[in-house]
N, C-alpha and C positions, 0 to 999 in steps of 0.2 A: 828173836832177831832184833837187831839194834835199826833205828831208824838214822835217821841223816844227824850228827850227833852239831849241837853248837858250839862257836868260836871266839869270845867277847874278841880276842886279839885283832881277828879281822874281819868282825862286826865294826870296831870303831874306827881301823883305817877305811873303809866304806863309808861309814855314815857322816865323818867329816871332810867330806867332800860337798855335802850338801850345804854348808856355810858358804861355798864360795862359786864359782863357775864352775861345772866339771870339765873333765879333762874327756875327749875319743876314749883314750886308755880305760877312764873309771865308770863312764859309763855302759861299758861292755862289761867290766868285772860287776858293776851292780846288774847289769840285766844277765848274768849267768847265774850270782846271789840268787835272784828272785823266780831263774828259774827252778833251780835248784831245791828254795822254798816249796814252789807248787808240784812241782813232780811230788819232792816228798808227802804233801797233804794230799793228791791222788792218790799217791801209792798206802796209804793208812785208810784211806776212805776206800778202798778196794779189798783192804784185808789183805797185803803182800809190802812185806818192807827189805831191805836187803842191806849190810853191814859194809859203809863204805864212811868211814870216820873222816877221810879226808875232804870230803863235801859238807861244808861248812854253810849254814844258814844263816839268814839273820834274825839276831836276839830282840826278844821282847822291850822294849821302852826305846828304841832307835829310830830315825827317820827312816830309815831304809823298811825297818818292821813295818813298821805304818804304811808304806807305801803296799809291802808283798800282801798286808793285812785286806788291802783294798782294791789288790789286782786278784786275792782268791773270793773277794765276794761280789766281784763284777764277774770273775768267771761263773760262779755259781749261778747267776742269774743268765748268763749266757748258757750255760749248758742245761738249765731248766728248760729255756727258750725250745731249745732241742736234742732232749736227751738223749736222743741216738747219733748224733751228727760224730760229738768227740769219745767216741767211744769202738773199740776196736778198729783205731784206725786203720792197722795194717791188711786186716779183710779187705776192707774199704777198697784198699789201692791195690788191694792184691800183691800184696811184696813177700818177700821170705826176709826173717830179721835174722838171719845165719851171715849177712853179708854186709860189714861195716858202706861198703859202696853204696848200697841197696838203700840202706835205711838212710845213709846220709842224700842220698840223690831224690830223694823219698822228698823227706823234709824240706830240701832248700827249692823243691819245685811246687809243695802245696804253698811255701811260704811266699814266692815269687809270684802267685797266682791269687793271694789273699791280697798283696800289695797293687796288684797291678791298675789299680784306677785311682791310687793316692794313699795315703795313711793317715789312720785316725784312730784312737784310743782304743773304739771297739774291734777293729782289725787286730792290734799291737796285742791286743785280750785272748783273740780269735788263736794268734799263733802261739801261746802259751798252752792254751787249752791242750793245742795240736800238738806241741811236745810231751804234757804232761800223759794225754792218752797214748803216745804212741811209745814214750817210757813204761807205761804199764804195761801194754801187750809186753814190749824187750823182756820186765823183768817175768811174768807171767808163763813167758815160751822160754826159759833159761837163758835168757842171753840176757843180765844185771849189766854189761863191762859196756850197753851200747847207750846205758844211760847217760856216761862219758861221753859218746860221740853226738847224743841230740843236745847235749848242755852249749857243747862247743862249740858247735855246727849253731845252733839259735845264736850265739855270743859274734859269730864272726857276721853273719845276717844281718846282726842288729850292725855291728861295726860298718860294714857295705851300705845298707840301706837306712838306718833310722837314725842312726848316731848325729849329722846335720839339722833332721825333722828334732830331733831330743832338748838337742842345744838352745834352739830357736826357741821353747819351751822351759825352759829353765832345768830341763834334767826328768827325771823320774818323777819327782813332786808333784808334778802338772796334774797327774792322775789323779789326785786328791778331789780336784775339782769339778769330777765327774760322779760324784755322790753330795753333793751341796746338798741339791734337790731332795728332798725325802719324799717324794711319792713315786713309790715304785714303776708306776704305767709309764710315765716321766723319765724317770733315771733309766729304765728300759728302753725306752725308744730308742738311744742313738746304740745300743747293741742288734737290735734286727737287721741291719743292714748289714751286719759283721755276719750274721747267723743263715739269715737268709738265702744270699748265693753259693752259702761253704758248699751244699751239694756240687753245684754247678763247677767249681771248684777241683774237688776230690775228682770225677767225672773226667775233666779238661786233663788231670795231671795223670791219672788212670794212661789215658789215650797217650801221653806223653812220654811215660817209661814201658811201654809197650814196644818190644823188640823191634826192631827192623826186620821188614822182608823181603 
């Protein structure tokens, strides 16, 4: 099976935008980019990939690469932290992914609960993590079409809540500066506190989509 296939064409409307201020608009298409990227290096690292050509990643020598480059190895160190946390989300929350509702109500209420005392790099890491694990279970239980719906659903989240916190930042790039540091214990630290209360987290949004009685 084909993995997520790449796009030079809109690789480089993407990555020239980081010459200049981005735009609401481009910084939502670059954070769909890069989730897009990390689903797909989940979905390889799990041994499940699924043929969907028109998801377009970013190409090797780009700013935009560089940046997914460095949001999958801060996840990595975040999902080391706790490797159980991003993984089979949907037990987790106890959802069924048969129901685009479900997994989208799923999503924007762990991500609303990840945000809820401010945003910070390892947060913004936290909910990547959290799409790309709950993409795997989608494709995993047959349901590939819902990888669409956490791409989008993360793209309009970021548009609502992070898209101001980005600007003020100069964009995506900012992240770069969250591995200056080369000693691991170091560059680590400010991911615990992303890692840390996700329980508390999962738990709080459990009780949340829990039917009415």
């Amino acid at each position: 099976m084909e993995v997520l296939r790449r796009s030079s064409v809109f690789a480089a409307e993407v990555m020239e935008v980081f010459d200049r201020s981005p735009t609401d608009k481009e910084l939502v298409s670059q954070a769909k980019a890069l989730c897009r990227d990390y689903i797909n290096s989940r979905l390889v690292r799990a041994g499940v990939s699924w043929s969907k050509p028109e998801y377009n990643v970013p190409v090797p020598g780009g700013k935009l690469a560089e940046v997914s480059t460095i949001l999958l190895r801060l996840g990595d160190e975040l999902e080391y932290i706790r490797p159980n946390v991003y993984r089979n989300i949907a037990r987790q929350l106890n959802i069924s992914l048969h129901s685009e509702t479900v997994v989208t109500d799923a999503f924007l209420a762990v991500a609303a609960q990840i945000f809820t005392a401010g945003i910070t790099w390892g947060k913004v890491v936290s909910l990547y993590a959290v799409a790309a694990g709950l993409a795997v279970d989608c494709v995993r239980h047959a349901q590939p079409a819902m990888v669409h719906t956490i791409v989008d659903c993360l793209g309009e989240f970021v548009r609502k809540t992070l898209v101001t916190w980005l600007k003020r930042r100069g964009g995506w790039a900012d992240i770069t500066k969250c591995v200056v540091n080369t000693d691991p214990s170091l560059r680590s630290h400010w991911l615990v506190a992303a890692v840390c209360s996700f329980g508390h987290f999962l738990k709080a949004v459990f009780f949340v989509l829990l039917p009415e009685r």
